[in-house]
DOBADO-987162 format. One record per residue (C-alpha): residue number from 0; residue in one letter; x, y, z. Coordinates in steps of 0.5 Angstrom, whole numbers, plus 500, padded with zeros to 3 digits. Example, Ala and Ser with C-alpha at 12.3 -4.5 7.8 and 13.67 -1.06 7.14 Angstrom:
BEGIN
NODE     i   aa     u     v     w
NODE     0    A   525   491   516
NODE     1    S   527   498   514
***
This chain:
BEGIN
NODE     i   aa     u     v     w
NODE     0    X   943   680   501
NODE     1    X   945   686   506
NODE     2    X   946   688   511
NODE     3    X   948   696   514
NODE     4    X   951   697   507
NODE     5    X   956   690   508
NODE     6    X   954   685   503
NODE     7    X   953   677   506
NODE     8    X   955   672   503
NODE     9    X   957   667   509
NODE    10    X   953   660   510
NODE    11    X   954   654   515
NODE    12    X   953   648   512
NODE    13    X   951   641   516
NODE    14    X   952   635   514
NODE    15    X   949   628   518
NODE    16    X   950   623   513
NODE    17    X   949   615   511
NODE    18    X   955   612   516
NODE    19    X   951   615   522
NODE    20    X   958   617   524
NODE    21    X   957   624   526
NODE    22    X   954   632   524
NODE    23    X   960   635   520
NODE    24    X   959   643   519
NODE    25    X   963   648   515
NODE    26    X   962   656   515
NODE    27    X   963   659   508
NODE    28    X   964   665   504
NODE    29    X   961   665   497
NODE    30    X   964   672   496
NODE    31    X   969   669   490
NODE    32    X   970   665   484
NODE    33    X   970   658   488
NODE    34    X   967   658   497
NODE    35    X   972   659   501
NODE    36    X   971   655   507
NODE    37    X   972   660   514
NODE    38    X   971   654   519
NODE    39    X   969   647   519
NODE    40    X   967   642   525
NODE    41    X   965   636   528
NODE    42    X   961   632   533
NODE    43    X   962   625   534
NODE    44    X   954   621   534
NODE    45    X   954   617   541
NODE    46    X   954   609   541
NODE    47    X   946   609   544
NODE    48    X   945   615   539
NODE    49    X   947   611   533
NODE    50    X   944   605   535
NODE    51    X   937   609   535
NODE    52    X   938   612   528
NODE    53    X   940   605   526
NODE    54    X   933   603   530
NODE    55    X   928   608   525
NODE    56    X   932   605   519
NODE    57    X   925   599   519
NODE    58    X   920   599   523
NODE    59    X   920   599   531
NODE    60    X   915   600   537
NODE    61    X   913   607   537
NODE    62    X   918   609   532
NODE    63    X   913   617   531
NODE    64    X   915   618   538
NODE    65    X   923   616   538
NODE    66    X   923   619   532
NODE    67    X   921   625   535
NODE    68    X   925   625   540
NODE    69    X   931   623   536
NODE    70    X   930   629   531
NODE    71    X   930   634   538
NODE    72    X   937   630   540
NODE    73    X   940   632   532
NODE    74    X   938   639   533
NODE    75    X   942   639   539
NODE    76    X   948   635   536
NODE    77    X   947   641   530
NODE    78    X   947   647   534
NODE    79    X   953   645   538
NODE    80    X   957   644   531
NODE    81    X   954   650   529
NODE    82    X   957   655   536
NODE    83    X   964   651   534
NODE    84    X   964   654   528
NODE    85    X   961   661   529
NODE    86    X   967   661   535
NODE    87    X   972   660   530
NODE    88    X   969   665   525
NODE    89    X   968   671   530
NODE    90    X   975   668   532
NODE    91    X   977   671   524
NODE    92    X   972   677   524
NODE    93    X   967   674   521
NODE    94    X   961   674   527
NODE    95    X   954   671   527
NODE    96    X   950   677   524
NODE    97    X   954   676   517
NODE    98    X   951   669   517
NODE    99    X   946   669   512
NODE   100    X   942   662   513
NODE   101    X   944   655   516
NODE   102    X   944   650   511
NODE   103    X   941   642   515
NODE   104    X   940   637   511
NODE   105    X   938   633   516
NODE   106    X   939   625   518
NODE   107    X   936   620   511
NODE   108    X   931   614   516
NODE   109    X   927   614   509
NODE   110    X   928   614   503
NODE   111    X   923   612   497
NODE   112    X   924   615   492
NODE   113    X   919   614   485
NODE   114    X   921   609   479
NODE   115    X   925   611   475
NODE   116    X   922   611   467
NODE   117    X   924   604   466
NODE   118    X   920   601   472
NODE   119    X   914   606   470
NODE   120    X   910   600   468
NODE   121    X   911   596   474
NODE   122    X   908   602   478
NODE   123    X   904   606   475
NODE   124    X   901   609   482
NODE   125    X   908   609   485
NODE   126    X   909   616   483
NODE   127    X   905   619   489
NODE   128    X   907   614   494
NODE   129    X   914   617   494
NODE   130    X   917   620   500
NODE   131    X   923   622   503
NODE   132    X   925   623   510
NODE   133    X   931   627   514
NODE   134    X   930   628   521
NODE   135    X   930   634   523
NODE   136    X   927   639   528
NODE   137    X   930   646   524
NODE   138    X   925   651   529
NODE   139    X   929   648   535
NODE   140    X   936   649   530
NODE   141    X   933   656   529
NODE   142    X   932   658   537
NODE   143    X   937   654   539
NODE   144    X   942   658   535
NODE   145    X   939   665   533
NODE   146    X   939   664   525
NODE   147    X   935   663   520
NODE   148    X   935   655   518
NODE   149    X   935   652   511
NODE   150    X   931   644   511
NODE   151    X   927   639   508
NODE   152    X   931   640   501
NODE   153    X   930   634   498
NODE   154    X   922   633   498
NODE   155    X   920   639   492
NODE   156    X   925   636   488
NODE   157    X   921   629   490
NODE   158    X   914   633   489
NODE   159    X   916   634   482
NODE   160    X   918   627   480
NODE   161    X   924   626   482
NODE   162    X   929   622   486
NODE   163    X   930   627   491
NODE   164    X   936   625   491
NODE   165    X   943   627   489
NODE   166    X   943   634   490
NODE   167    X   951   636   491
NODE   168    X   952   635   483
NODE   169    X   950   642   481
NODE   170    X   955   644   488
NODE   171    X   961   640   485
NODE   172    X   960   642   478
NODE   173    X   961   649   480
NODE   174    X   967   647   484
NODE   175    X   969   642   481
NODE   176    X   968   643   473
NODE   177    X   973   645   469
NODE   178    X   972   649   461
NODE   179    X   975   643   457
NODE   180    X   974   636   460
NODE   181    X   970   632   464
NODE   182    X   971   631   471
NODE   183    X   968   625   475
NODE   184    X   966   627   482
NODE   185    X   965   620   487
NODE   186    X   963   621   494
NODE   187    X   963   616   499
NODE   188    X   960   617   504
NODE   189    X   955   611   507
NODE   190    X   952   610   500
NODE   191    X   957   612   493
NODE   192    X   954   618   488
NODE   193    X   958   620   482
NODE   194    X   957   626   479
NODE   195    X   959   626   472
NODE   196    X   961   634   470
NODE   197    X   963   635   463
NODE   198    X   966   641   460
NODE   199    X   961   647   462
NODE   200    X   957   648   456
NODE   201    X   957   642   452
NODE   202    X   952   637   456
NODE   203    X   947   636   461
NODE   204    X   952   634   468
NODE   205    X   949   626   471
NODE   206    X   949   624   477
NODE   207    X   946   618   481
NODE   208    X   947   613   487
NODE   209    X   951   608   484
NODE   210    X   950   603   490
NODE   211    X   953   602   498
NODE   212    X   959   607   500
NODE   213    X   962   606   507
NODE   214    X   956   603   510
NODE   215    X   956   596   510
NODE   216    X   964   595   510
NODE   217    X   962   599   516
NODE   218    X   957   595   519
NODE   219    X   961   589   518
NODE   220    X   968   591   520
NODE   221    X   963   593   527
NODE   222    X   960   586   529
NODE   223    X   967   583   526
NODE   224    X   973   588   530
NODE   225    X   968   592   534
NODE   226    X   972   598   531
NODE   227    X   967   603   528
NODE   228    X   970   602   521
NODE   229    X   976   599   518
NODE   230    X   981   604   519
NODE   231    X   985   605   511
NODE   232    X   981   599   509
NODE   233    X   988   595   513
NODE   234    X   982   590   515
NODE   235    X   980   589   508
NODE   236    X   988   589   504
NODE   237    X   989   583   509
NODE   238    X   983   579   506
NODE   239    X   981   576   499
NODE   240    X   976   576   494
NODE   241    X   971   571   494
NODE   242    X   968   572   486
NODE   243    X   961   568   489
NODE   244    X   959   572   493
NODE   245    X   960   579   489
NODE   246    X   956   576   484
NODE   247    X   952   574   489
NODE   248    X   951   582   491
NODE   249    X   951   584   484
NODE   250    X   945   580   483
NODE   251    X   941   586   485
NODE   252    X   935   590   480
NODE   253    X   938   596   483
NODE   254    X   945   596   479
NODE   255    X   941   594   472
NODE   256    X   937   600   472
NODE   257    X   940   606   468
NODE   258    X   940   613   471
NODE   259    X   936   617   474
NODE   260    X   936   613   480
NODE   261    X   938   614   489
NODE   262    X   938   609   494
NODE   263    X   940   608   501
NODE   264    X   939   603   508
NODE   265    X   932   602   505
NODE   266    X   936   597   500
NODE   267    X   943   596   502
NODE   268    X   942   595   510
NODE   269    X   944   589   515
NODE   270    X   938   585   514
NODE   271    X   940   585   506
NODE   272    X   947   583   507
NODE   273    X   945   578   512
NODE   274    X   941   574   507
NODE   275    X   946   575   502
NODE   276    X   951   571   506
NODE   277    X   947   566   508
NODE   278    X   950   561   503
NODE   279    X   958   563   506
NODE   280    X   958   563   513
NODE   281    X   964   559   512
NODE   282    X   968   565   510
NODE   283    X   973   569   513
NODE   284    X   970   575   516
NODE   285    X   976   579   513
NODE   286    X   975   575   507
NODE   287    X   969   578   506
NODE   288    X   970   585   508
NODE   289    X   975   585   502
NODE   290    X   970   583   498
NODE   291    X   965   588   501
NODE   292    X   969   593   499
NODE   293    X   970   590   491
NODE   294    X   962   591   492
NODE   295    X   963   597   493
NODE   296    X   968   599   487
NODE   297    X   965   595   482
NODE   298    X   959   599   480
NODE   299    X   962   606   481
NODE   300    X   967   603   476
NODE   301    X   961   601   471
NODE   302    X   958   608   473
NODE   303    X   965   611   470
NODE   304    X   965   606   465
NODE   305    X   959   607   462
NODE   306    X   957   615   462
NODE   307    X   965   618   463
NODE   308    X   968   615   458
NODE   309    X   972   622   456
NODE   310    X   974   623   464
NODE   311    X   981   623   466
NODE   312    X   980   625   473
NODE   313    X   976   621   478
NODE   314    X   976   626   484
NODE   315    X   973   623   491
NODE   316    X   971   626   497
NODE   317    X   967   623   502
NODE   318    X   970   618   509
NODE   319    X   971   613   504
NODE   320    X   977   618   500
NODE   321    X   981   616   507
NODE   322    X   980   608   505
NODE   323    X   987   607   502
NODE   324    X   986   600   500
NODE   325    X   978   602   497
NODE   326    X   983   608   494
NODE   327    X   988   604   491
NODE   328    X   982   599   488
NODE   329    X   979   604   484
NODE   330    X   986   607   481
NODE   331    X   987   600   480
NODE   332    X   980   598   476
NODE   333    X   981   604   472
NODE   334    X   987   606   470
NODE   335    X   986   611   464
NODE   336    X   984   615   470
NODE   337    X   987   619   476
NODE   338    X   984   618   482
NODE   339    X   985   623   488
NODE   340    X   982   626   493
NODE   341    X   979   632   494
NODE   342    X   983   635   498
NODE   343    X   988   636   491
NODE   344    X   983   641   489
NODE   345    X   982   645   495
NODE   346    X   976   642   499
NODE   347    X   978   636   504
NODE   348    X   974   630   503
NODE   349    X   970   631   509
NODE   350    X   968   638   507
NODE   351    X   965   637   501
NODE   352    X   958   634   503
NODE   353    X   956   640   508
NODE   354    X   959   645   504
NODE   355    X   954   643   499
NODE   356    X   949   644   503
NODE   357    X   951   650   506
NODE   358    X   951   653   498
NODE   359    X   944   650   498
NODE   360    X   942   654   502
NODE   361    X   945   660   499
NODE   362    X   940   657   492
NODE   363    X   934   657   497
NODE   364    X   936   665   500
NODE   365    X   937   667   494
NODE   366    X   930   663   491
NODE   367    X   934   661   485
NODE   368    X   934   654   483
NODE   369    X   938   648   487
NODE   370    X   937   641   484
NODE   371    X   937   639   476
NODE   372    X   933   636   473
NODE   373    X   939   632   469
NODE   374    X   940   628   475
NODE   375    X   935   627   479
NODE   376    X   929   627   474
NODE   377    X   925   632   476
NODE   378    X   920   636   472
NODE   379    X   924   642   471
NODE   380    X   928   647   476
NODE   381    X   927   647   483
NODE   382    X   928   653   488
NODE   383    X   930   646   494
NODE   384    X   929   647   502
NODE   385    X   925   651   507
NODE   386    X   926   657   510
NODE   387    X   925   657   517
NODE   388    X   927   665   520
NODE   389    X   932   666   526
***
């Protein structure tokens, strides 16, 4: 794209993910080999907001409204991330008018994705009872911040079959990827995904939601200490493993099934965890925030174990990269690997997600394909998002 003879390759990227904990934004130049991140931003979600995000995670009394309403009040939250960072970027003389399209992924209240091949048989009419739902008001974000806004990327991967979900590994295989070994990318935000990059060329890359991420030793940590999260898993380092209980927590259908396969708070919520420990009221919380850290773990070390077998890099981004204790218990459990952050390979962990939807919105610009259907089991290539114009 053009503009008065200068070529636009700027895009904002925002990201309100899973752990509810905020809007992240980054500004992007694709001008070379690898994006080059201008700017990044932030904005904490207020305590009432969160708990209202919580709230339209299951069913409520007059939810349609609330939601609505909750939509219009992200739209806000976005638009201030979005000034932020073109203040910045003017700040290095890169002004609005070079920013082709805002990227917004929205904030996941629902996610039913259809049976992956496996469960077919058990629900044979379930492909067109499938839905996905990110709140988002992207008109307002457009006349709030006079830019073209990119939304609602999930559905038409959906609409073809399927999962809707990861979307960032075509995005880590092209920052991530190397020519002549595999890489594995886990992102840890509320829930944990795995991308698994082989070398470019030689086969399909994978990808798939392994599980729960941050978001229940969060809830935990929350009731607990009435801290947000457990600041470096310090928390946690200072319980122990109750055995019973993570077998108890595997015992899910979910980890059984084999990719393609995304989950959420739809599954891993407060109420599921709450009837997993009913028969372990006598542990010590901080006994079970170890433990739910370990759930954590496990199934991404099985993912790793079981589709990277060849990896000798595991690369983590996402809030979950800043847990030194859940960092150290990867490391640990897969000692043929070097676990690091993201931050090694030049995008800090926190960046990575909105950076990916700022690349996505590139892909929709450009009509050129975002999801693969390697990972998320959709019919076939797919042009992701819609365009609403500034």
């Amino acid at each position: 794209m053009r503009q008065n003879g200068c070529m636009l390759n700027h895009y904002i990227g925002l990201m309100s993910g899973t752990s509810l904990d905020g809007a992240d934004g980054v500004l992007v130049d694709f001008l070379g080999g690898k994006p080059q991140v201008i700017a990044t931003a932030t904005e904490s979600f207020s305590d009432d907001f969160r708990a209202e995000l919580l709230a339209l995670n299951a069913p409520g009394h007059n939810e349609l409204h609330r939601a609505a309403l909750a939509a219009n009040q992200l739209a806000v939250v976005y638009a201030r991330v979005v000034k932020a960072l073109l203040d910045q970027g003017a700040a290095q003389g890169v002004p609005a008018s070079h920013v082709q399209a805002v990227g917004a992924h929205g904030q996941t209240v629902r996610h039913q994705p259809p049976p992956g091949p496996s469960q077919a048989s058990q629900a044979s009419q379930a492909s067109h009872a499938a839905y996905t739902l990110q709140l988002n008001n992207p008109a307002l974000l457009a006349e709030l911040t006079g830019l073209p806004v990119v939304a609602d990327f999930r559905s038409r991967d959906l609409a073809a079959g399927g999962q809707g979900a990861p979307l960032a590994p075509a995005f880590h295989q092209g920052v991530f990827g190397q020519e002549d070994a595999t890489v594995c990318v886990l992102n840890l935000g509320g829930i944990s995904n795995l991308s698994v990059l082989p070398p470019k060329g030689t086969r399909a890359v994978q990808g798939f939601d392994c599980g729960t991420g941050n978001a229940l030793m969060d809830a935990w940590c929350q009731r607990h200490t009435g801290q947000a999260f457990d600041a470096s898993g310090a928390w946690a380092a200072s319980g122990k493993l109750i055995p019973a209980l993570l077998a108890s927590l595997l015992d899910d259908l979910y980890f059984a099934l084999p990719p393609p396969k995304s989950t959420g708070r739809d599954l891993f919520s407060a109420a599921w965890l709450d009837h997993k420990l009913a028969a372990f009221s006598r542990e010590r919380p901080e006994d079970i925030q170890n433990t739910l850290t370990e759930f954590t773990v496990s199934p991404c070390v099985a993912g790793i174990n079981s589709y990277a077998k060849d990896s000798k890099l595991l690369i983590v981004c996402g809030g979950g990269a800043f847990n030194q204790h859940l960092m150290q218990r990867l490391q640990a459990s897969l000692p043929q690997l070097r676990v690091e952050s993201s931050e090694l390979q030049g995008l800090p962990p926190l960046q990575v997600e909105a950076a990916a939807f700022a690349w996505l919105a590139r892909q929709a610009v450009l009509r050129q394909a975002g999801n693969l259907p390697s990972v998320t089991g959709a019919a076939g290539l797919r042009v992701l998002g819609a365009i609403y114009p500034a």
